[in-house]
C-alpha positions as CSV (number, residue, x, y, z in Angstrom):
1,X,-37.2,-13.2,-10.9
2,X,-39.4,-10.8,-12.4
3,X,-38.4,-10.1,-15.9
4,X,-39.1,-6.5,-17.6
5,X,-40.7,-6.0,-20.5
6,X,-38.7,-4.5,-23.3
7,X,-40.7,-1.8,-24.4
8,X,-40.4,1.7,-26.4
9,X,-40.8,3.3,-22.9
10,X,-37.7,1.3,-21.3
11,X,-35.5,1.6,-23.9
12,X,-36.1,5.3,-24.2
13,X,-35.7,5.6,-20.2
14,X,-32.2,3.5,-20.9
15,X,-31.3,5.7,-23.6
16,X,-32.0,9.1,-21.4
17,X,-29.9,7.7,-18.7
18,X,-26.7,7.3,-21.1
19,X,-24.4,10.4,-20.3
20,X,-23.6,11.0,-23.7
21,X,-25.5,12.3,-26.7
22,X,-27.6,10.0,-28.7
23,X,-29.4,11.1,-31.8
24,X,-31.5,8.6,-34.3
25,X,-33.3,9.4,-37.3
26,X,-35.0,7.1,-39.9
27,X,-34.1,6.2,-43.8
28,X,-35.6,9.8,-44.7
29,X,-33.5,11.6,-42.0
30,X,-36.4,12.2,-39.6
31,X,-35.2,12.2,-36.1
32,X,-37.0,9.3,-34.4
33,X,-35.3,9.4,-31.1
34,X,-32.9,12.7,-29.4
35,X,-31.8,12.5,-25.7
36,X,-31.3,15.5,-23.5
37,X,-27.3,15.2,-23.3
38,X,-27.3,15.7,-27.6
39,X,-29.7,19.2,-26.6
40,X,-27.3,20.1,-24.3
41,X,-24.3,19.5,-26.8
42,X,-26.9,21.7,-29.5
43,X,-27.9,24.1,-27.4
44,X,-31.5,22.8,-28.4
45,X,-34.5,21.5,-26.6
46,X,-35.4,17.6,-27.3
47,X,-39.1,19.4,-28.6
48,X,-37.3,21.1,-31.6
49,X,-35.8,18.1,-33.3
50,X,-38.1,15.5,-32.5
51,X,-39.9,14.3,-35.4
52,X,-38.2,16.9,-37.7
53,X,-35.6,16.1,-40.8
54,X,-32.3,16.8,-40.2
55,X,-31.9,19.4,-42.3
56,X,-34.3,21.3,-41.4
57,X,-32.9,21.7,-37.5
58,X,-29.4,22.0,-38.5
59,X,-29.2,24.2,-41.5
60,X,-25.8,24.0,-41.7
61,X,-25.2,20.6,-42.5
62,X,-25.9,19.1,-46.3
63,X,-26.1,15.4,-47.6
64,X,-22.3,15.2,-47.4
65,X,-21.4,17.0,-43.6
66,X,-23.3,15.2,-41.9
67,X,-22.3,11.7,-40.6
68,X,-25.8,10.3,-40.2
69,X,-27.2,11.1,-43.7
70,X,-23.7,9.6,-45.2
71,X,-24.2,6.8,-42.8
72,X,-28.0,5.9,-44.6
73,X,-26.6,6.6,-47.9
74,X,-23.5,4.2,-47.9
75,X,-24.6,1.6,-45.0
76,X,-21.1,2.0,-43.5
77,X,-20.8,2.9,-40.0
78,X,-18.2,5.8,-39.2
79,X,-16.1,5.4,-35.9
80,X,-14.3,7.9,-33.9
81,X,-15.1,11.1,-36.2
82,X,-13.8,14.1,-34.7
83,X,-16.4,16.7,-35.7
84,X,-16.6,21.0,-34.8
85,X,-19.7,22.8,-35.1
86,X,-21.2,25.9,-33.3
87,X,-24.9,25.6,-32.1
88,X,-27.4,27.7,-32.0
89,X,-26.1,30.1,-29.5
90,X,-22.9,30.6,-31.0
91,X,-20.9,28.1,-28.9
92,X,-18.0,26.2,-30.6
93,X,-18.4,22.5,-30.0
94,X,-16.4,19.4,-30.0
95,X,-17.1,16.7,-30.0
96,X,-16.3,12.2,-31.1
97,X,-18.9,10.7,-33.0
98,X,-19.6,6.9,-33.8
99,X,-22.7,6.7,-36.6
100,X,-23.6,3.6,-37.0
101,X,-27.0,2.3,-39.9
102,X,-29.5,0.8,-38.3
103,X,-30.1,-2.7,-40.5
104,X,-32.9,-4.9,-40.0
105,X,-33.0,-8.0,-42.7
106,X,-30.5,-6.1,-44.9
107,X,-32.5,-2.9,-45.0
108,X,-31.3,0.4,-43.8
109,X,-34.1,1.6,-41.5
110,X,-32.0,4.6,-40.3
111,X,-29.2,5.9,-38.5
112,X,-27.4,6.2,-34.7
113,X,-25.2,9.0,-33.8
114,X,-23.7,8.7,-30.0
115,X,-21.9,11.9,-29.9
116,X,-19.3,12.7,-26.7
117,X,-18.3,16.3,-26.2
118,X,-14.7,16.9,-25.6
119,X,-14.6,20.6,-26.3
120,X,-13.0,21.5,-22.6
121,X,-10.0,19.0,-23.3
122,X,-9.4,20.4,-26.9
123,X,-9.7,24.0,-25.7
124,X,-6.8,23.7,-22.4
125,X,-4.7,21.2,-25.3
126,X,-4.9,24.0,-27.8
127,X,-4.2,26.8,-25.2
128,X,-1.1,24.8,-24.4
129,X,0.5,24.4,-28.0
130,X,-0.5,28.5,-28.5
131,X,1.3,29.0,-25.2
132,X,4.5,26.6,-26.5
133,X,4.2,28.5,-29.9
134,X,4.5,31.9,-28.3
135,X,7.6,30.5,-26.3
136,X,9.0,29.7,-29.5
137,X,8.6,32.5,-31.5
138,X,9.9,34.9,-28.4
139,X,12.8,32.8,-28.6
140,X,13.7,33.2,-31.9
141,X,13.0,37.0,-32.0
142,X,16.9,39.2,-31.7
143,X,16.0,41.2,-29.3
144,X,17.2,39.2,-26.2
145,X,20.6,37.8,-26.6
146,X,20.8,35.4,-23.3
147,X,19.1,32.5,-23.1
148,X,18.2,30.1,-19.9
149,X,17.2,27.0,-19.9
150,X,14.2,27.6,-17.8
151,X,12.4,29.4,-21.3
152,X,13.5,26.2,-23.0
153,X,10.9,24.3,-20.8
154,X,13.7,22.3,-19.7
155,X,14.8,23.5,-15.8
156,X,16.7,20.6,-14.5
157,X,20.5,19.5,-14.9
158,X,22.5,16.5,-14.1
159,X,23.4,18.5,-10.5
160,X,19.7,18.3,-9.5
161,X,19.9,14.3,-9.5
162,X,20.4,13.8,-5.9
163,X,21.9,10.2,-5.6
164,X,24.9,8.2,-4.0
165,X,24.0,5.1,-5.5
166,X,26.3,3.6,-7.8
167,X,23.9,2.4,-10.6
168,X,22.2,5.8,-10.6
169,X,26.0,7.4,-10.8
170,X,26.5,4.9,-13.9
171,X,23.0,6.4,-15.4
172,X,24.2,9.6,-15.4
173,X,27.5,9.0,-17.1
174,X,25.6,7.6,-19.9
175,X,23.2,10.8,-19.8
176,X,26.2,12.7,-20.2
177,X,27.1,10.8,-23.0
178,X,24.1,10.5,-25.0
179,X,23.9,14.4,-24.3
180,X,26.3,14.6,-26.9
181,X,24.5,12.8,-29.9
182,X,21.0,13.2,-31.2
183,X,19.7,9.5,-31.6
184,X,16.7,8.7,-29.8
185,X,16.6,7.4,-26.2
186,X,14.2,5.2,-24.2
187,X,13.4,5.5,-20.3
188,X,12.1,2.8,-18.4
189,X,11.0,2.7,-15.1
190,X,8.4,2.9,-12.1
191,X,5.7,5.8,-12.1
192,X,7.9,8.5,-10.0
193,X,11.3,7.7,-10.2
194,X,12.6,10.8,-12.0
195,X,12.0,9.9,-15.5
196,X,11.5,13.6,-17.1
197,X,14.4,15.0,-14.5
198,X,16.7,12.5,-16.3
199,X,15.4,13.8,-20.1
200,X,15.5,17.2,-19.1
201,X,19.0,16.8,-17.6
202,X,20.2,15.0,-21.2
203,X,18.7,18.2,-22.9
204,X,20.4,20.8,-21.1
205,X,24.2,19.0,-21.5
206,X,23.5,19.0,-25.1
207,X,23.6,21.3,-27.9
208,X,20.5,21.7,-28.4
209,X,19.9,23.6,-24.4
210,X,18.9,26.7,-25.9
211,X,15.9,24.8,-28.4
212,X,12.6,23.8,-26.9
213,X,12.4,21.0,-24.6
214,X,8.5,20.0,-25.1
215,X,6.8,17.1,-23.0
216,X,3.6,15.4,-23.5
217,X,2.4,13.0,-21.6
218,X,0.5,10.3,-24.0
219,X,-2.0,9.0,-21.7
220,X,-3.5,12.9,-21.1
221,X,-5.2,13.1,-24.1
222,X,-7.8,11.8,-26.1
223,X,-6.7,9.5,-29.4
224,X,-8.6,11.5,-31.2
225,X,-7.0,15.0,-30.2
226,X,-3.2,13.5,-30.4
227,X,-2.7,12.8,-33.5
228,X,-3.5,16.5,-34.1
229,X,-1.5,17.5,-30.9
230,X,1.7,15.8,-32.3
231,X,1.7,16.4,-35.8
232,X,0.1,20.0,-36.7
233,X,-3.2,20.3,-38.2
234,X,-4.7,21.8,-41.4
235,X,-7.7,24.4,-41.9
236,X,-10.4,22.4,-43.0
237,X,-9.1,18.9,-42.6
238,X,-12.1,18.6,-40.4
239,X,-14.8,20.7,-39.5
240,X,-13.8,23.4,-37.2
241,X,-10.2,22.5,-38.0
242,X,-7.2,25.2,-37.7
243,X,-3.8,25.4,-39.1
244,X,-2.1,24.8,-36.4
245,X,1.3,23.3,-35.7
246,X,2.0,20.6,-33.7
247,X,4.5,19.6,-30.9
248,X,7.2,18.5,-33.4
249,X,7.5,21.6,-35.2
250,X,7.4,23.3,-31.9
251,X,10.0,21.4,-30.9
252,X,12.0,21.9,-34.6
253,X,15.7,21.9,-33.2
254,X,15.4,21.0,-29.7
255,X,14.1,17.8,-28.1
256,X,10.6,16.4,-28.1
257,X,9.7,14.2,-24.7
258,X,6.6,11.7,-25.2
259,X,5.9,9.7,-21.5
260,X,3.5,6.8,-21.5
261,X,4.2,6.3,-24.9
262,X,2.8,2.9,-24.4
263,X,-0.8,4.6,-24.3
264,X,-0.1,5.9,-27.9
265,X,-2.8,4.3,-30.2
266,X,-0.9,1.6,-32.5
267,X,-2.2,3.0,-35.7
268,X,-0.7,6.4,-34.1
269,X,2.9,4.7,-33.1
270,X,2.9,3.6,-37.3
271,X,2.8,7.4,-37.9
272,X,5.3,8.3,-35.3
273,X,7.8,5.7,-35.9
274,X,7.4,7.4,-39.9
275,X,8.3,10.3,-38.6
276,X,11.6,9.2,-36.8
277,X,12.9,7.6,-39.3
278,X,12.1,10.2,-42.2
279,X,12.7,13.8,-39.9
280,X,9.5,15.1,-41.9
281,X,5.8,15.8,-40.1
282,X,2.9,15.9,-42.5
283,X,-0.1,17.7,-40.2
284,X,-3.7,16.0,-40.1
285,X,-5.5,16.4,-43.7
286,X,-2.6,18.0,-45.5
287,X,-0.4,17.1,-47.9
288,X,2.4,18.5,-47.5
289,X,5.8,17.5,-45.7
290,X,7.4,19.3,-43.5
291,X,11.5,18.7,-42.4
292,X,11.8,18.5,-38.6
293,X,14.9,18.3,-36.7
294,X,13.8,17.1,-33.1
295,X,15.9,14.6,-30.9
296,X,12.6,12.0,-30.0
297,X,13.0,11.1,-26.0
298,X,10.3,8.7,-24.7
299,X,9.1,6.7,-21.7
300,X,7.6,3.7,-20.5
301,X,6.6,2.6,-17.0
302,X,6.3,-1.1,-17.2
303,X,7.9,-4.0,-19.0
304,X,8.4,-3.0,-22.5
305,X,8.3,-6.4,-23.2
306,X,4.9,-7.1,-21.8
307,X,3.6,-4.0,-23.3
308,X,4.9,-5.6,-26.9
309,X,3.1,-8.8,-26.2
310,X,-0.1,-7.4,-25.0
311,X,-0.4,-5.4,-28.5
312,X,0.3,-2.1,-27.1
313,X,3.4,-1.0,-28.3
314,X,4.7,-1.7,-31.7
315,X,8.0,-3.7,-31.8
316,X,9.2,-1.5,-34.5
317,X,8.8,1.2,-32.5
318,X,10.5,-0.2,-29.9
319,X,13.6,-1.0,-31.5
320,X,14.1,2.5,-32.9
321,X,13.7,4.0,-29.9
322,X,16.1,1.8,-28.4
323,X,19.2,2.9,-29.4
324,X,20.1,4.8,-25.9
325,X,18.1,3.0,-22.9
326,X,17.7,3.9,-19.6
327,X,16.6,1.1,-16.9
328,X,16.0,4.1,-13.4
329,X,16.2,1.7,-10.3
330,X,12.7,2.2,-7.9
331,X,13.8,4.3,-4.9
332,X,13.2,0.7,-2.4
333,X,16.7,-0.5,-4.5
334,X,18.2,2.5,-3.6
335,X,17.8,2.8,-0.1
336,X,21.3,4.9,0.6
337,X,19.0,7.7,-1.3
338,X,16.0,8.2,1.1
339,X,18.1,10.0,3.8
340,X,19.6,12.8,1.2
341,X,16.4,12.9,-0.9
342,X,14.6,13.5,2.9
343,X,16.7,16.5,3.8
344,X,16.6,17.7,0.2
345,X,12.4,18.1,0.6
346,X,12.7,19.4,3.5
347,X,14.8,21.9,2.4
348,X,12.4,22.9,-0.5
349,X,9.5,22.8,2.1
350,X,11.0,25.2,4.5
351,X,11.5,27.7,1.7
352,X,8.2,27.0,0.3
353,X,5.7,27.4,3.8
354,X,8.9,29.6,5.7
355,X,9.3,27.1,7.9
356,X,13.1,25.9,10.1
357,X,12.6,22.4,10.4
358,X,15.8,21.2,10.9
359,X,15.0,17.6,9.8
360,X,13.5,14.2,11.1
361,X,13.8,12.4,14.1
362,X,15.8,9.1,14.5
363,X,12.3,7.0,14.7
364,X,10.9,8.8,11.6
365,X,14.6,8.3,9.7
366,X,13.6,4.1,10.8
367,X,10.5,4.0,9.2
368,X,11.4,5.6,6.0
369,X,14.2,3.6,5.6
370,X,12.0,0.3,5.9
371,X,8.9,2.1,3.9
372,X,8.9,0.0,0.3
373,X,8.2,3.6,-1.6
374,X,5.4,2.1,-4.0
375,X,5.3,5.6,-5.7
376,X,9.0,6.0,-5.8
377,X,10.6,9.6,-5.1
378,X,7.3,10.9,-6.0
379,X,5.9,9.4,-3.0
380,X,8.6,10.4,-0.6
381,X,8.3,14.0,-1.7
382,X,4.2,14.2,-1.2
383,X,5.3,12.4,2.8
384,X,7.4,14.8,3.3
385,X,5.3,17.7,2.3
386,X,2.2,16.6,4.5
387,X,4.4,16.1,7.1
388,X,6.2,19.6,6.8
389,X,2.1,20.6,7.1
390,X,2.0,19.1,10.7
391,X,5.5,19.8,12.2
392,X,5.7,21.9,15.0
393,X,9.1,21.3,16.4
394,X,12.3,21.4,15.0
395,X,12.4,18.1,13.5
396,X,9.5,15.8,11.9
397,X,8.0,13.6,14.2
398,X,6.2,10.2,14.1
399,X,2.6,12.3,14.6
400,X,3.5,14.1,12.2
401,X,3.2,11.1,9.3
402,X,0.6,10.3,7.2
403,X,-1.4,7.4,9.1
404,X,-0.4,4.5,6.5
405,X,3.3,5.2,7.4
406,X,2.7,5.5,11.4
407,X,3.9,2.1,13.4
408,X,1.0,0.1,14.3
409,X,0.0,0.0,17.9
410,X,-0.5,-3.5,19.1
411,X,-3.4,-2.4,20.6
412,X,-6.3,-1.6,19.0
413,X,-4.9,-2.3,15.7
414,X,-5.0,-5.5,13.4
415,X,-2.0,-8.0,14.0
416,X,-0.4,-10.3,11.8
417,X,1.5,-13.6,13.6
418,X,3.1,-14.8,10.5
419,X,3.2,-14.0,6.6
420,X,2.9,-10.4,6.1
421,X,1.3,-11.3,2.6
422,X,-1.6,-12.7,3.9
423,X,-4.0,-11.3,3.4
424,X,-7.2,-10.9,6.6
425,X,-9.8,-13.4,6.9
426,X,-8.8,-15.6,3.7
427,X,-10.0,-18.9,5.9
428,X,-10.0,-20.1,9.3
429,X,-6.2,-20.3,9.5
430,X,-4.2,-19.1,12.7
431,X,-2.0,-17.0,10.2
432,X,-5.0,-14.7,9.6
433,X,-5.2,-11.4,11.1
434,X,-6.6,-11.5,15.1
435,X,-8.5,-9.0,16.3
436,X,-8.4,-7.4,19.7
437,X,-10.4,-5.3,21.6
438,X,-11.8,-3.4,18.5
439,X,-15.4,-1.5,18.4
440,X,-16.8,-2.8,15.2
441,X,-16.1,0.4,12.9
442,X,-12.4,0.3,14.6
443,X,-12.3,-3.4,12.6
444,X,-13.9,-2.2,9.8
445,X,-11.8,1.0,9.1
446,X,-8.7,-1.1,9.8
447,X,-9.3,-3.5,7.7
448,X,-10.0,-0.9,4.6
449,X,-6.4,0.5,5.6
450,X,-4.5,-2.9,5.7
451,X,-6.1,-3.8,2.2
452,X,-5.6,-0.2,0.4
453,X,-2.2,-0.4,1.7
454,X,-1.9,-3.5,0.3
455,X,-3.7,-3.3,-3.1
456,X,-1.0,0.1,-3.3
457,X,2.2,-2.0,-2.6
458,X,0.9,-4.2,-5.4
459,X,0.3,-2.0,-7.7
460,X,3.3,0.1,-7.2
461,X,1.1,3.3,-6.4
462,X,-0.6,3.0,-9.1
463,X,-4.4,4.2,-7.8
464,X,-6.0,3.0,-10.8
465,X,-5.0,-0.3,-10.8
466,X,-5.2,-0.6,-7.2
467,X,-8.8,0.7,-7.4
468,X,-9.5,-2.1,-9.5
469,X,-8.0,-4.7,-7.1
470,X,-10.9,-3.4,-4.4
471,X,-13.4,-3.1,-6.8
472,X,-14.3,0.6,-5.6
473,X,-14.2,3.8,-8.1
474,X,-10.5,5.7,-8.9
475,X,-12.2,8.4,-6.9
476,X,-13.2,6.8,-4.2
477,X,-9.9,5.2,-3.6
478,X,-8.3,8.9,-3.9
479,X,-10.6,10.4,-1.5
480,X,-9.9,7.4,1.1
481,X,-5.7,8.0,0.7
482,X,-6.3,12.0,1.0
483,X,-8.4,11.3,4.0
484,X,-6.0,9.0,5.4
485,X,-3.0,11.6,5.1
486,X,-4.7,14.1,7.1
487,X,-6.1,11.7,9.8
């Protein structure tokens, strides 16, 4: 095999084709190398830094702002920095920066910056705390005396859990019950199985239903942004930096809902679990405490165990938040559900598309009864939306279904004779999927179906780990469900 040459020229053309900003200068803080993405980020052209000092293209910037001539200086790289600076058109940038020296035998030759721009995520997460701070403050002005829970953020209540199964009925006589305490509680269960409904439920049977319910999902942010997000920020703490409050004060009196909290960076769940256990919030780069009184409701959607083990959730943490626990059962344990929880959507649906669909036929009631609900109530609700997209009768029909929930035909379609598990073409055995009179793409595309259902059911809906199963992009994987709904 033909090996290429490492040259200046291929490691520049590797460097361009990085989709993040890379800018290098030498011990004197000449830039030696600046990709397009960084001019892009700068609102410069690669021509106008090239080969000139630092200084002299960014004005703004001094020996101690900027992270590449600090880098030279002390030879210690700087991870993670989040950094705000307006370019020279006047638009506010965000962006993460890792500088690292550049050392060669001990000496410091220079300085790498690889810079990624996060300014739309900071701009929609800021909009959304100015948003829940204008909630607040219209709460807490006299001029309305009635309050509803829906300007709380919280809308749902213990009668919106739609369930005759008796350990969901046990689940919510403890909600009912912790409603009328303020320790912290833990949620556990599958991705869609009703996790905030349950939270907001607890909320609104306190006494705290007319504070702010706030949720924040900890897996939709960046690390670097949450920390802010959470705890409140100070002007100046870093560049570009507001005083700004974050979710807890928002939340000051009412109840404070953090999901995947599992995704929380550990150095992060060390601050938090501070902040439990001491009801004070000090924002990022103050120094000042601040006394918060906010009932802490968080979730996970795996083994809290496992998570512990694999070094993603602190133990501490843990245990704290474990003083109320709920365990909510995945809808295929709770099977007497599926035929209220169907004629509940359906309900929702005819008011939302004025439709008069009475219900669902017999055959369609059989197959989502023996459906295994990988994504929970979630799921069911997205089926029976599509479907309520199809219907042109009175009740939902078999055609009607999304394709993955449809019977297979026994002809045309790929046939199992034995395990159900097994998966197609794993050896020469007579338990592996037969074939019969299939077109070549008719095999193909069935084949893709059988093992995205598959890879799904393992994963528990969970796209992203099922994409990983098949070995084929998150998006990919989301464009081949869609198109399968519609088909």
């Amino acid at each position: 095999m033909h090996q290429i040459p490492i040259t200046n020229e291929t490691l520049k053309a590797i460097l361009s084709a990085i989709d993040e900003g890379i800018h290098a200068v030498d011990a004197r803080g000449m830039t030696i190398y600046y990709n397009h993405i960084a001019a892009q980020l700068d609102g410069m052209q690669v021509e106008e830094v090239q080969g000139k000092h630092l200084l002299e293209v960014f004005p703004s910037l001094n020996v101690e702002t900027s992270t590449l001539l600090k880098v030279i200086e002390t030879r210690e790289p700087i991870y993670h920095q989040h950094q705000s600076y307006r370019n020279v058109k006047g638009k506010k940038v965000v962006t993460v920066n890792t500088t690292v020296p550049i050392l060669v035998n001990g000496e410091v030759l220079g300085a790498v910056e690889v810079a990624k721009d996060i300014s739309k995520v900071k701009e929609l997460s800021e909009k959304l705390i100015d948003l829940q701070a204008q909630m607040v403050t219209k709460k807490q002005k006299p001029q309305k005396t009635t309050k509803n829970q829906e300007e709380t953020g919280a809308r749902y209540h213990f009668t919106d859990i739609i369930t005759e199964n008796p350990q969901m009925e046990k689940l919510i006589q403890l909600g009912k019950k912790s409603a009328q305490t303020s320790s912290p509680i833990l949620i556990m269960g599958e991705t869609g199985t009703g996790k905030e409904l349950l939270v907001q439920s607890i909320h609104n049977a306190s006494a705290r239903r007319n504070a702010p319910f706030i949720a924040q999902n900890c897996a939709a942010l960046p690390a670097t942004l949450l920390e802010g997000i959470l705890f409140g920020t100070v002007k100046g703490s870093f560049t570009g930096a507001e005083d700004r409050p974050g979710l807890f004060e928002l939340a000051d009196g009412g109840s404070l809902f953090l999901d995947e909290i599992n995704s929380m960076p550990m150095e992060l769940q060390a601050k938090l679990l501070r902040v439990i256990q001491e009801n004070r919030v000090r924002r990022v780069g103050g120094t000042q405490e601040i006394s918060v009184d906010v009932r802490l409701m968080a979730a996970l959607n795996e083994d809290p165990q496992e998570a512990i083990r694999e070094n993603r959730l602190r133990s501490d943490l843990y245990y704290r938040l474990h003083v109320v626990s709920f365990l909510l059962p995945p809808l295929r344990e709770r099977k007497e559900d599926i035929e209220r929880l169907t004629q509940h959507f359906v309900k929702k649906f005819n008011y939302k598309f004025n439709k008069l669909v009475m219900g669902v036929s017999p055959k369609v009631s059989e197959v989502l009864n023996q459906h295994d609900w990988p994504g929970n109530i979630r799921e069911l609700e997205h089926t029976i939306e599509a479907a309520m997209n199809m219907v042109e009768g009175n009740n939902i029909e078999i055609e009607d279904l999304s394709q993955h929930l449809k019977p297979k035909q026994n002809k045309g379609k790929l046939q199992q004779n034995h395990d159900e598990q097994t998966l197609p073409f794993s050896g020469p055995q007579k338990q592996a999927l037969q074939l019969e009179n299939l077109t070549l793409r008719e095999a193909v595309n069935n084949l893709e179906d059988f093992m995205i259902e598959k890879a799904m059911e393992k994963t528990s809906g969970n796209i992203l780990q099922a994409a990983k199963i098949l070995g084929i992009p998150r998006q990919t994987l989301q464009y081949k469900l869609a198109k399968g709904s519609q088909e």
